[in-house]
Structure formats: C-alpha cells, structure tokens
N, C-alpha and C positions, 0 to 999 in steps of 0.2 A: 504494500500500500504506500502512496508518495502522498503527498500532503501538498496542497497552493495555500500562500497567505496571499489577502488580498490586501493590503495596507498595514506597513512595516513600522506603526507608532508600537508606543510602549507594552500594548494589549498584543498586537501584532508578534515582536520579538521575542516576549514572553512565551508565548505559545510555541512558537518554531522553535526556542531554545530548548523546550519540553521535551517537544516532541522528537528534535535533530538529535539531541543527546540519550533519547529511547531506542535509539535507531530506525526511525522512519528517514527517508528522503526529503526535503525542505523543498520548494521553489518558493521564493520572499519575494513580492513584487510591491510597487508603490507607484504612484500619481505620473512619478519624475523618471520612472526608466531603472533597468537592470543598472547603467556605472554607477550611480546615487547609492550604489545598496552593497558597493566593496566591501569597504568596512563592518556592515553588518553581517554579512555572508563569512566575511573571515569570521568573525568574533563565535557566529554559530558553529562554525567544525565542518570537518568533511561533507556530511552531510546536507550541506547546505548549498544552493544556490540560487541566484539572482535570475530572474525571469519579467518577462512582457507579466502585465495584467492577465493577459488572452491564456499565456503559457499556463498560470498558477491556477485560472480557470481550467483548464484541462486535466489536472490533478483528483486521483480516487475521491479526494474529501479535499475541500476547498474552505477555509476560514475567510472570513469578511473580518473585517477590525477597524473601520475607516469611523471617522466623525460622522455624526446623523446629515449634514447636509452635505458629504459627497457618497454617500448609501448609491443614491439613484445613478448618479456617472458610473460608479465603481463596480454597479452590478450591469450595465447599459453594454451593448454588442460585445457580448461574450458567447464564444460554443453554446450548444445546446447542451441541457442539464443532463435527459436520458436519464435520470432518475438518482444521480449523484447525489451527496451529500454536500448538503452546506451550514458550514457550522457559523452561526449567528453571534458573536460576540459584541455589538452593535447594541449601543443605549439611546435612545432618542432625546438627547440634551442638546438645547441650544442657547446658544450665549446671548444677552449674557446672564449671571447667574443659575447656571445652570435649571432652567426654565425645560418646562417640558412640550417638547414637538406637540400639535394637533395630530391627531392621531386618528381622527373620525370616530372613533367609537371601536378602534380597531389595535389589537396588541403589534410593538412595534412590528416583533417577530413576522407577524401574520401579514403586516407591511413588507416585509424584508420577502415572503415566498411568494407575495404578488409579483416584484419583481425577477424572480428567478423561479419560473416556470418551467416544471418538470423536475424542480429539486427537491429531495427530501433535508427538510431547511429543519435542524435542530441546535434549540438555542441554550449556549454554555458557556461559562469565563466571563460574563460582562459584570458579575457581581462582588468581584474581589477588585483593590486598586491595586492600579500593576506590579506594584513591590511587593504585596504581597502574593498575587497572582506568579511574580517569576521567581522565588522561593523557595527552596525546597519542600515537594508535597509534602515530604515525609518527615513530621514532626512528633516530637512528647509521645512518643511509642506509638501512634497513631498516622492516618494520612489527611490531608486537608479535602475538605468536600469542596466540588461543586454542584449547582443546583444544574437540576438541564430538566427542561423541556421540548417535545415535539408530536409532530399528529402520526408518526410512522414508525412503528415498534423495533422492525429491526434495524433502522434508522440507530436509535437511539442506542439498540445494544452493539450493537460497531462500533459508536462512539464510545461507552462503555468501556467498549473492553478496549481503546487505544488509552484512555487516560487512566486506565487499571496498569497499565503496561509502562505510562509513564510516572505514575505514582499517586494518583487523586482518589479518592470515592468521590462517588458520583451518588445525589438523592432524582429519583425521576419525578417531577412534579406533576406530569397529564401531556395536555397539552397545549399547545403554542396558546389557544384563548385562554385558559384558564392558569397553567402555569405559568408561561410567560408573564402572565400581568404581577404574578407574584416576584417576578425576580427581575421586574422592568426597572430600569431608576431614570428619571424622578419617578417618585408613586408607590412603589412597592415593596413590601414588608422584608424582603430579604439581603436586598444589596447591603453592601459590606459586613456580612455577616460572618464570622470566620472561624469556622467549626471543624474540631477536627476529629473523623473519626479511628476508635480507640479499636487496635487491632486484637 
C-alpha cells in the first residue's frame, strides 16, 4: 500500500512521518510543486517522496490536510476515485479567529466526499494539534487514540489497521453525519482531546 498526502502543512508531515517510518511509501505533495518539498522528503527517510498533486492523488489511500479554503482547488481535476480511500484530516476553520465554515447543515466531512466522488472519504487526525499528532503514539504503557469516522466499513478497517501498524488506536464513531460532527472543530465535543489507550 503507498500512501499520497495532499498538502505538506504540519497535519500533513505529521502523518507521512507516521506512516514513512511504519514503512509505507510516502508521495508528499503541496500547492507549490514536488522542488518546494526537498527538504521535507529528506527529513521523512527513504520512504518518502515529492510528487504533483495529481501523482499523490493516485496513491492506494490519499490524505487531504490543506486549510478549509483551499479543500475545493486541492481536491479539483484529480484521477478518478474508483473507490479509493480518502482520508479526511481537514477542519472547517476560517480566519479569522478560528470561526467556523457554513456548512449548510452538512458535516465538513460529508462536504469533503461531495467533492471526491467515488471515494471512500474517512475522517481521522484532524483532532489532535500537530505536536501532539507527530508524537510518539506510543505513550504511558498505552497508544494515543484517534477518533475516525466514515459511511464505508471496510473503508474504515484498512484505515484501522494502517494506524495499528503505525502505532494509534483508533475509536470508530459511525458515520461521517453523525461522527464527524462529533470530532469537527469548531463545534465539537472531541477535538483536542488526548486519550491514550492502556495496552
């Protein structure tokens, strides 16, 4: 399994450094092009390399991690999903003071698989702040949880079982409508919540 990020901020790096150092394949891409991202590709190891947008889209399991107002460019003329995974890291905050997106009445998540038609769009990581997110999971005898949600079961246990592999528990909340809104931030009960479970 190869992994794409799609926007190389600190949620971004975090992830890929997880995941490069579990030994998955990395493609890190951002706004500005594969030479912008040297330095990050070195920093993550072997496993790691700088890609197009398009390229990271093409990857078994695809992370988003961009700011709520470039979501729409960043998910915008990409391959076809064909049923891939897309993992939602994405909070719907906008500046300033972190104010929350209109949403229409609709969880961001459930915004985010409008966009990405044909993906099975399950949402993880956007509830820790990145230092704590890039961390060692494995803490106090325990692993650090993250929350996820999504509408596709085995969706969800693929994801499972990557971030068992990189060192997380994982709680599954339902889905995208209803868990999602629990671990949306602004709004919901769970962000920065930092639990870790005891092995």
């Amino acid at each position: 399994m190869n992994i794409g990020i799609i926007g190389a901020g600190g949620i971004g790096q975090a992830f890929a450094a997880h995941v490069a150092q579990a030994g998955y394949d990395v493609i890190v891409s951002n706004s500005r092009g594969p030479t912008s991202l040297a330095e990050v590709v070195s920093q993550l190891g072997r496993h790691a390399t700088a890609g197009t947008r398009q390229e990271a889209a093409q990857a078994d399991v695809v992370v988003v991690a961009v700011p709520w107002q470039q979501l729409r460019a960043a998910l915008s003329a990409l391959p076809a999903w064909n049923g891939r995974i897309l993992i939602d890291a994405t909070n719907p905050v906008v500046p300033p003071g972190f104010g929350l997106a209109d949403l229409h009445g609709s969880t961001s998540s459930e915004i985010v698989a409008s966009l990405a038609p044909g993906a099975r769009v399950v949402k993880v990581a956007n509830t820790l702040p990145r230092a704590v997110l890039a961390a060692d999971p494995r803490q106090g005898g325990g692993r650090r949880v993250l929350f996820m949600s999504g509408d596709d079961a085995a969706a969800k246990a693929e994801v499972r079982s990557m971030l068992d592999k990189v060192g997380f528990a994982t709680i599954d909340l339902g889905g995208l409508a209803s868990g999602g809104r629990l671990q949306q931030f602004p709004g919901g009960p769970l962000p920065t919540l930092n639990l870790i479970q005891l092995d």
